[in-house]
Structure formats: structure tokens, C-alpha cells
N, CA, C and O of each residue as an XYZ file, in Angstrom:
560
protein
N       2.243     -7.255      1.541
C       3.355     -6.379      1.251
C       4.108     -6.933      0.048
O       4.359     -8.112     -0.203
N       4.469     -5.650     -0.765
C       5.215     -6.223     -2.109
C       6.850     -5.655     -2.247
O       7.233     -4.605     -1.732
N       7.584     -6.439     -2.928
C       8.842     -6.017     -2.733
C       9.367     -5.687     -3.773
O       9.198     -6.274     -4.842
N      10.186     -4.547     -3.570
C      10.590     -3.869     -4.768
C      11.741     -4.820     -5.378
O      12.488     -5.561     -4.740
N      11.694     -4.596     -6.904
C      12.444     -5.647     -7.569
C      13.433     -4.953     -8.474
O      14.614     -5.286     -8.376
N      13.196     -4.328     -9.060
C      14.062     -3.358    -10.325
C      14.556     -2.167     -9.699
O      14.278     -1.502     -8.701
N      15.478     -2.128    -10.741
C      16.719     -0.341    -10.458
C      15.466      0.738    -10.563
O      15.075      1.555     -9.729
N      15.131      0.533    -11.478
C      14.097      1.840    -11.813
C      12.992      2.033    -10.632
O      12.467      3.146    -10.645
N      12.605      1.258     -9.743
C      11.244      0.991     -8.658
C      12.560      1.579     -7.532
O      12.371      2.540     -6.787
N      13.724      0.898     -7.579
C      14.388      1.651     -6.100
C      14.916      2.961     -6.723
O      15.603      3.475     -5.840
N      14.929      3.942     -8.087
C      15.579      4.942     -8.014
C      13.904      5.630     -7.981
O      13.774      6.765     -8.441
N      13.453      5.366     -7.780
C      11.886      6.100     -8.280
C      11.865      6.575     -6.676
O      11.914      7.769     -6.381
N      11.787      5.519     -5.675
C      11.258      5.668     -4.326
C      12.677      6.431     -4.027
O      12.292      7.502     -3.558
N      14.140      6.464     -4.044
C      15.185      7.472     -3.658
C      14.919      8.302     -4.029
O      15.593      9.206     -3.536
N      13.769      8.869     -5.184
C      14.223     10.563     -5.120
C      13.183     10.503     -4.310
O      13.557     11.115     -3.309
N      11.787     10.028     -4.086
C      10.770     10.411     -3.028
C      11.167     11.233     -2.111
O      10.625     12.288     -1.779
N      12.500     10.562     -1.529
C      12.480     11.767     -0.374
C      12.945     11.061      0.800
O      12.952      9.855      0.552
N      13.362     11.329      2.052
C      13.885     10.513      3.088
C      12.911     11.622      4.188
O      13.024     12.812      4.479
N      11.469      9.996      4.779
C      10.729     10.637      5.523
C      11.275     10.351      6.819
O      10.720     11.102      7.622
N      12.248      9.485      7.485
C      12.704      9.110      8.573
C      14.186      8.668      8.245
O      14.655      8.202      7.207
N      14.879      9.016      9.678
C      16.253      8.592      9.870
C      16.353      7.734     11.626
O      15.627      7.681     12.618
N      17.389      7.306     11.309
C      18.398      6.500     12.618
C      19.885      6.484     12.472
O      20.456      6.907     11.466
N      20.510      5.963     13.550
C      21.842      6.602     13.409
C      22.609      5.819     12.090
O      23.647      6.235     11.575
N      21.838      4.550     11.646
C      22.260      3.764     10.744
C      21.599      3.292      9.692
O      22.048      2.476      8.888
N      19.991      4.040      9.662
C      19.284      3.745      8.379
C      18.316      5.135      7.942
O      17.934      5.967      8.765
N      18.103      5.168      6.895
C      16.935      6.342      6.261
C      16.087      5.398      5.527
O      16.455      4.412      4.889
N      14.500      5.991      5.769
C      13.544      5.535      5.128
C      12.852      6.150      4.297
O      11.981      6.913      4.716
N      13.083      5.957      2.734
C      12.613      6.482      1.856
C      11.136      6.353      1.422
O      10.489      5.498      2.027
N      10.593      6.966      0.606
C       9.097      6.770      0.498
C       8.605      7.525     -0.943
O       8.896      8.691     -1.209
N       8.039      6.896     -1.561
C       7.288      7.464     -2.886
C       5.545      7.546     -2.760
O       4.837      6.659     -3.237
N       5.160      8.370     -2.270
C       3.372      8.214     -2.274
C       3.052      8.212     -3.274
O       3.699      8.864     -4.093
N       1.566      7.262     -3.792
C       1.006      7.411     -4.813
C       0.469      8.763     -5.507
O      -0.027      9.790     -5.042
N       0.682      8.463     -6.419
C       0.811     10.327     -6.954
C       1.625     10.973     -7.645
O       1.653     11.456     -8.776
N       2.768     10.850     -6.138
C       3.989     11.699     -6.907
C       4.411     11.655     -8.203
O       4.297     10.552     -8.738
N       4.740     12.291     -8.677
C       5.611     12.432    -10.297
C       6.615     11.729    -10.150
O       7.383     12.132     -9.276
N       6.866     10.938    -10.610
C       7.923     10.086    -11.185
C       8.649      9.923    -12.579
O       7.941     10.315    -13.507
N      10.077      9.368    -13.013
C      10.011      9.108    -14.432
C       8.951      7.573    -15.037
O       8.647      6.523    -14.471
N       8.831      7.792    -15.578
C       8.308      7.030    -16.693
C       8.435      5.784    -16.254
O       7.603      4.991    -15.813
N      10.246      5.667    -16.530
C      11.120      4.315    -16.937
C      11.002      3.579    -15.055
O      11.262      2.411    -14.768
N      10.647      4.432    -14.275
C      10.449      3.784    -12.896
C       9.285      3.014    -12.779
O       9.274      1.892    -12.274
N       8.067      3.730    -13.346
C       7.194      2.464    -13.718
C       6.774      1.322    -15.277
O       5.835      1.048    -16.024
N       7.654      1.120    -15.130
C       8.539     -0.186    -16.346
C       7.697     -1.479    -15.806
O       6.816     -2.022    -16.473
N       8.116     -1.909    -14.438
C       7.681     -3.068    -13.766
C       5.384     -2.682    -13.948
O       4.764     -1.932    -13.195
N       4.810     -3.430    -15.045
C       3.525     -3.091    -14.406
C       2.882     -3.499    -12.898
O       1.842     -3.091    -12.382
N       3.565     -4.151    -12.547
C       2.715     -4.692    -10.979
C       3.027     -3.606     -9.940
O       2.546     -3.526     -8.810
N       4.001     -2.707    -10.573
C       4.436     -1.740     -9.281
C       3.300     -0.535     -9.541
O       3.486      0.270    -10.453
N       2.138     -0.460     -8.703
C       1.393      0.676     -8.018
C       1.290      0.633     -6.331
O       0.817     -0.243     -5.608
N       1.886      1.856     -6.010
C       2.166      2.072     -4.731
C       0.781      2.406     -3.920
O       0.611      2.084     -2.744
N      -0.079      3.026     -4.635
C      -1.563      2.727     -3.912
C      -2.012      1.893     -3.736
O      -2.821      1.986     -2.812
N      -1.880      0.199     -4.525
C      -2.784     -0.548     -4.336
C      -2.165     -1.148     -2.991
O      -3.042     -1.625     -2.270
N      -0.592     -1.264     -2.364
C      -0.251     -1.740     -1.588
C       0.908     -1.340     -0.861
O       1.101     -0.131     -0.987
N       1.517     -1.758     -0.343
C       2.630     -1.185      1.050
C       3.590     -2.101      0.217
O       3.302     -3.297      0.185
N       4.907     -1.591     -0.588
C       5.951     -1.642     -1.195
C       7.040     -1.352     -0.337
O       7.110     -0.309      0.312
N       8.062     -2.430     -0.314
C       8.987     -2.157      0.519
C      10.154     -2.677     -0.274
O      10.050     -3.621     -1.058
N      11.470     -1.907      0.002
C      13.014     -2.820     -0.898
C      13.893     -2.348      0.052
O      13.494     -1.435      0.775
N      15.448     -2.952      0.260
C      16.497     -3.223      1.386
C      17.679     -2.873      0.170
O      17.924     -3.442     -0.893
N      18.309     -1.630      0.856
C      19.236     -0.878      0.232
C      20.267     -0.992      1.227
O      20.307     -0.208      2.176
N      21.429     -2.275      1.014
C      21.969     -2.529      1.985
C      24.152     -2.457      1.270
O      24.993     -3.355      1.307
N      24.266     -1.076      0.767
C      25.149     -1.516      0.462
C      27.022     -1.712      1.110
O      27.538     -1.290      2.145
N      27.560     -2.460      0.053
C      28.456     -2.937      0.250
C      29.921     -2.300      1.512
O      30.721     -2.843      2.273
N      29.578     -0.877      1.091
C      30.257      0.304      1.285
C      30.231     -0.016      3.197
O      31.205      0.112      3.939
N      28.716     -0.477      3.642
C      28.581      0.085      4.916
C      28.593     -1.259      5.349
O      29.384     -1.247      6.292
N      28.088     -2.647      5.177
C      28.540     -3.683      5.566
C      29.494     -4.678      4.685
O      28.969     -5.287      3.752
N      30.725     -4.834      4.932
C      31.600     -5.539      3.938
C      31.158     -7.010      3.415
O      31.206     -7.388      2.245
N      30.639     -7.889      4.737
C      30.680     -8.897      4.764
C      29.043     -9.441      4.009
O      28.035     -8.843      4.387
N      28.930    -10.371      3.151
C      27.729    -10.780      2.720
C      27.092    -11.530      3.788
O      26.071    -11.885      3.199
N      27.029    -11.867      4.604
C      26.329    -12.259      5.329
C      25.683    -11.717      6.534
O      24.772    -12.067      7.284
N      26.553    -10.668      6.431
C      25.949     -9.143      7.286
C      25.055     -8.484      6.309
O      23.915     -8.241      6.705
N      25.328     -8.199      5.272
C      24.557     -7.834      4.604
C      22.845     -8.926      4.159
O      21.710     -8.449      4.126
N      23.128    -10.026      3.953
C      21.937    -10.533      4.214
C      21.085    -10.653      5.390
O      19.865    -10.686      5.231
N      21.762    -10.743      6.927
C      20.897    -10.319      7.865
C      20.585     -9.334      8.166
O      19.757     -9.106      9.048
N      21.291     -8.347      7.371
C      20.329     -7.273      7.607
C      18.762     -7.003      6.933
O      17.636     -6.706      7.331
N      19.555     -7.349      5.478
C      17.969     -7.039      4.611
C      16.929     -8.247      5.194
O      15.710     -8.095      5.113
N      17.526     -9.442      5.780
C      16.368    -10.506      6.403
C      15.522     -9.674      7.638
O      14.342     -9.568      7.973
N      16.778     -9.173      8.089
C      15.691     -8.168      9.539
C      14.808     -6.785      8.718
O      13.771     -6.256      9.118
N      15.369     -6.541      7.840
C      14.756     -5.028      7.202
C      12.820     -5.933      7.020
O      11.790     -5.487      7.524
N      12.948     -7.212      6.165
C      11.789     -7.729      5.534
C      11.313     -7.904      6.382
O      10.392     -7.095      6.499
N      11.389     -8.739      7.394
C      10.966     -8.851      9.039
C      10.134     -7.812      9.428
O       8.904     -7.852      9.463
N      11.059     -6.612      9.803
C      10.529     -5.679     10.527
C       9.362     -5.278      9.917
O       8.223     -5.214     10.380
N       9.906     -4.939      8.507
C       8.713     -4.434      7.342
C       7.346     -4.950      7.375
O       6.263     -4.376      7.487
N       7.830     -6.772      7.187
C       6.121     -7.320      7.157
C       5.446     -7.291      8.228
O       4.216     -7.341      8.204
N       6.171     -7.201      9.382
C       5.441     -6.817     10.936
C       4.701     -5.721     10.873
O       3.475     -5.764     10.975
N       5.522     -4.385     10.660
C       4.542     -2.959     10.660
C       3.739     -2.584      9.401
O       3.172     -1.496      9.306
N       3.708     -3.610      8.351
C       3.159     -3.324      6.474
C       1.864     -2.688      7.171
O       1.734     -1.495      7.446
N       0.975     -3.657      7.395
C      -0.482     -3.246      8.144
C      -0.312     -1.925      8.439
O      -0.824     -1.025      7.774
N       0.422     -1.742      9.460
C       0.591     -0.295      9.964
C       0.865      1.163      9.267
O       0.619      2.287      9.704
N       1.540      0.699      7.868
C       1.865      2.079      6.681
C       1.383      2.292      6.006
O       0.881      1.398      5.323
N       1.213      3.443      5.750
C       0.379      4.132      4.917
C       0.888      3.658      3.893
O       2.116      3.633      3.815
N       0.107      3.171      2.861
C      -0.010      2.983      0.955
C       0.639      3.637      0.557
O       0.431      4.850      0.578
N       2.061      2.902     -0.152
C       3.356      3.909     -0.554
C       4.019      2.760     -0.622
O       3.620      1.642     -0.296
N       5.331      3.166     -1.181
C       6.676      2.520     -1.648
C       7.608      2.840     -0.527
O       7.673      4.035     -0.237
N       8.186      2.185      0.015
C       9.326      2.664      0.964
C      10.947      1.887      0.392
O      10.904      1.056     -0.515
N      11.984      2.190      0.891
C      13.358      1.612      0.604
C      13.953      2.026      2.127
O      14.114      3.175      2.539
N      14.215      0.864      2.797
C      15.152      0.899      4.329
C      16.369      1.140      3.173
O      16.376      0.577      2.078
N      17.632      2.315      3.760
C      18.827      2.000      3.075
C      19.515      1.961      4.411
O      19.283      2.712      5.358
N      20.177      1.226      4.372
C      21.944      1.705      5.211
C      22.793      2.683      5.276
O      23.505      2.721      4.272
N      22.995      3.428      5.984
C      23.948      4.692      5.776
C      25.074      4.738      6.150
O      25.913      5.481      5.642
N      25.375      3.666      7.455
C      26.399      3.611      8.258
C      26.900      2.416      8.718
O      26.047      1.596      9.056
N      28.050      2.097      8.823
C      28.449      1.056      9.367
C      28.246      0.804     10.842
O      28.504      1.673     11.675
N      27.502     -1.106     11.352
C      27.440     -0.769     12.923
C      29.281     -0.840     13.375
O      30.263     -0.795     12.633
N      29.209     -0.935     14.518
C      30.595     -1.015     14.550
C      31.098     -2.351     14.932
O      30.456     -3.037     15.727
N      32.297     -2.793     14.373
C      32.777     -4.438     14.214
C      33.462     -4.356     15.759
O      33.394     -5.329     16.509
N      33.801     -3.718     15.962
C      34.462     -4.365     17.609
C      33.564     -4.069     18.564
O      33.879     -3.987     19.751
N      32.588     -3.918     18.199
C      31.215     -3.952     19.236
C      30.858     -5.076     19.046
O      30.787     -5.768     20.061
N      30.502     -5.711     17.761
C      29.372     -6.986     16.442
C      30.999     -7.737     15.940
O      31.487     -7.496     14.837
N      31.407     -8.293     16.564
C      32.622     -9.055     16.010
C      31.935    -10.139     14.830
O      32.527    -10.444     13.795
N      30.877    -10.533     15.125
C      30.520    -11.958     14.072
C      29.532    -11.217     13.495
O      28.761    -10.398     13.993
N      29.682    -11.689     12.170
C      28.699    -10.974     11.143
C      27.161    -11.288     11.320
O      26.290    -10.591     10.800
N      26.946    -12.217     11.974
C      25.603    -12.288     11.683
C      25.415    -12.998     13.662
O      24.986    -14.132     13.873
N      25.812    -12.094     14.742
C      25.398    -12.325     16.064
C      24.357    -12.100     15.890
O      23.820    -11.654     14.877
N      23.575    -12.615     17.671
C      22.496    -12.437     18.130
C      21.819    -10.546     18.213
O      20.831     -9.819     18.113
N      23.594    -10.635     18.524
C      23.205     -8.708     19.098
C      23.490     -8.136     18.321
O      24.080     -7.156     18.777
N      23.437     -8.103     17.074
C      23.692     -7.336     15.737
C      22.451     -7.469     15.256
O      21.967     -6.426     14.816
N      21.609     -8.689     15.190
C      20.672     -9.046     14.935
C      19.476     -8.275     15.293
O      18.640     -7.859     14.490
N      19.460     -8.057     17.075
C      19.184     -7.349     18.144
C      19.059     -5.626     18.172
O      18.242     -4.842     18.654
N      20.200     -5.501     17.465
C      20.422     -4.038     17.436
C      19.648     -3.667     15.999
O      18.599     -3.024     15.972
N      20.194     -4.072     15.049
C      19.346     -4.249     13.457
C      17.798     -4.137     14.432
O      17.299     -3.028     14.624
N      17.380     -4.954     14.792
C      15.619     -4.869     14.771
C      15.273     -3.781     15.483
O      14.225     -3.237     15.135
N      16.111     -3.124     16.756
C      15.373     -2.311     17.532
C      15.362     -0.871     16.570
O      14.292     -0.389     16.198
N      16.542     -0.322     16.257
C      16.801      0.183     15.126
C      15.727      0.637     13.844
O      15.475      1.740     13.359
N      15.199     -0.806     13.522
C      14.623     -1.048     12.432
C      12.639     -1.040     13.085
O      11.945     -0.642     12.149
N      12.020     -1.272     13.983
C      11.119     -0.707     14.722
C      10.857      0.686     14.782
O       9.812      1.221     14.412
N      12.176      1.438     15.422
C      12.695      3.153     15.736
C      12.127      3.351     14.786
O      10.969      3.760     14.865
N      12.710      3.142     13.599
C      13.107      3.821     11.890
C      11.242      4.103     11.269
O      10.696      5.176     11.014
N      10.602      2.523     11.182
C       9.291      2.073     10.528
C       8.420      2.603     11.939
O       7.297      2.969     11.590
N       8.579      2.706     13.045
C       7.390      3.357     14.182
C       7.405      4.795     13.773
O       6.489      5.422     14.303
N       8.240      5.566     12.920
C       8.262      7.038     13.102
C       7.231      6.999     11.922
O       6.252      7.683     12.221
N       7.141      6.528     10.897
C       5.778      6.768      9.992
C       4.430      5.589      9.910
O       3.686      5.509      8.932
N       4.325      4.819     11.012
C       3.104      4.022     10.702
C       2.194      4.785     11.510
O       2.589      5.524     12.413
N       0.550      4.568     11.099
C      -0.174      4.466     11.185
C      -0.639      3.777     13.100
O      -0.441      2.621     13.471
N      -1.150      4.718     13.818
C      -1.950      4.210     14.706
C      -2.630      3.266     14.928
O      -3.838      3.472     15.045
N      -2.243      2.231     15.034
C      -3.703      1.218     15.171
C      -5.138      1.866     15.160
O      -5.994      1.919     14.277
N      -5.099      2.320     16.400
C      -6.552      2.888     16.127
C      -7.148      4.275     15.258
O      -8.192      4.912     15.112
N      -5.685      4.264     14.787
C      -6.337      5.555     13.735
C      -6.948      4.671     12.159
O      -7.893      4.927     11.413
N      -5.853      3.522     12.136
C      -6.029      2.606     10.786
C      -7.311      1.906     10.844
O      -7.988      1.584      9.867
N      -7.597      1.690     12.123
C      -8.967      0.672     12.183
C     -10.260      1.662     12.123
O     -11.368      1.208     11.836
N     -10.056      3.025     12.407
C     -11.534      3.978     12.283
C     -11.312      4.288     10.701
O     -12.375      4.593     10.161
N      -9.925      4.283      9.620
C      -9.779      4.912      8.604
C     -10.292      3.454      7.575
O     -10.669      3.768      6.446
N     -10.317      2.055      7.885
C     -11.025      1.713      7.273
C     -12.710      1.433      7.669
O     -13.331      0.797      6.818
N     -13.183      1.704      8.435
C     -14.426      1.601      9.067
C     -15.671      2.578      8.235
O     -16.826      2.600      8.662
């Protein structure tokens, strides 16, 4: 799995499209193919066919604290490299949409924020992977 690095690679995969939601994240996606601008493929290493592209759109707006914000995108990469195998060849971007709530998650970076982030983040990446056994007859 490769990770998106430049403005132009995460505005390329936001217009893709939002193929899944949760009450606190959308998962964006660019399939190989699609029309894109130009200036989005700038980076040459970025082709979304050759591999499962993933980037953590975690902004400021919805978690204040930087260290909430880094466990999240640590659980986003997590979750990601767990189900990569499992997605279909494409670019994806986990974003944040919503704040969890602080008098539920008092410490920025608890167990059960942590907890909630992953189950969340499973929900979000299980609604578009790949079957095991559909992936293992599709390379066979």
C-alpha cells in the first residue's frame, strides 16, 4: 500500500467521489481511469492501478487537538494496511467529517477513542473491500 503525499494526489481522489460514509468519516476513491486534471498526476509514482493508494484527511476543524489528530490518521493507516489486500486497485482518502464527542473521549488520544476510531474505521473500509474469496478466485 502507497500513501498519498501531495495536494494535487488528495484533490484528484476528492473529486472521485465519496463511495462510503460513517457517522464520522467518508471514503473517497479515484479508480484507475477516471479523468483527472493533469496537475494531480505531477507526483510520477502515483498510478492507482498498479496499487491500493491510501491518504488521512484529518482536519483541524473536526479534531482540535494534534494529538487526536495524529491518532487518528495512525488508526486510519492501521486500518488501511489491514484491509489494502482486500481493495480494489484505486486511490482512496479516509476524511473526517465530524467531531467524536469530547465529554464522551475526554483524553485526546484514550483507549476508547482509539477503540471507537478503529471500529468505525473497519465499518467505513468493510463497505468497499473485496471478498476474500472473491479476491483469491480473481487472481487465480
Amino acid at each position: 500500500m502507497q500513501r498519498l503525499k501531495t495536494r494535487p494526489q488528495f484533490q484528484a481522489v476528492l473529486a472521485g467521489g465519496i463511495v462510503s460514509r460513517t457517522p464520522h468519516f467518508a471514503l473517497h476513491r479515484l479508480v484507475p481511469g477516471a479523468p483527472v486534471d493533469a496537475a494531480a498526476l505531477a507526483t510520477p509514482l502515483f498510478a492507482p492501478q498498479d496499487d491500493v493508494w491510501l491518504g488521512a484527511l484529518v482536519p483541524k476543524r473536526w479534531a482540535r487537538r494534534a494529538v487526536t489528530r495524529n491518532a487518528i490518521k495512525r488508526q486510519i493507516y492501521a486500518v488501511g494496511g489491514q484491509a489494502g489486500e482486500h481493495l480494489p486497485r484505486a486511490a482512496y482518502v479516509v476524511r473526517l467529517r465530524s467531531t467524536f464527542d469530547r465529554a464522551r473521549f475526554v483524553s485526546a488520544s484514550s483507549d476508547a477513542l482509539k477503540r471507537a476510531v478503529r471500529a468505525e474505521l473497519q465499518q467505513l473500509l468493510g463497505r468497499v473491500t473485496r471478498a476474500p474469496a472473491a479476491a483469491e478466485a480473481a487472481t487465480a
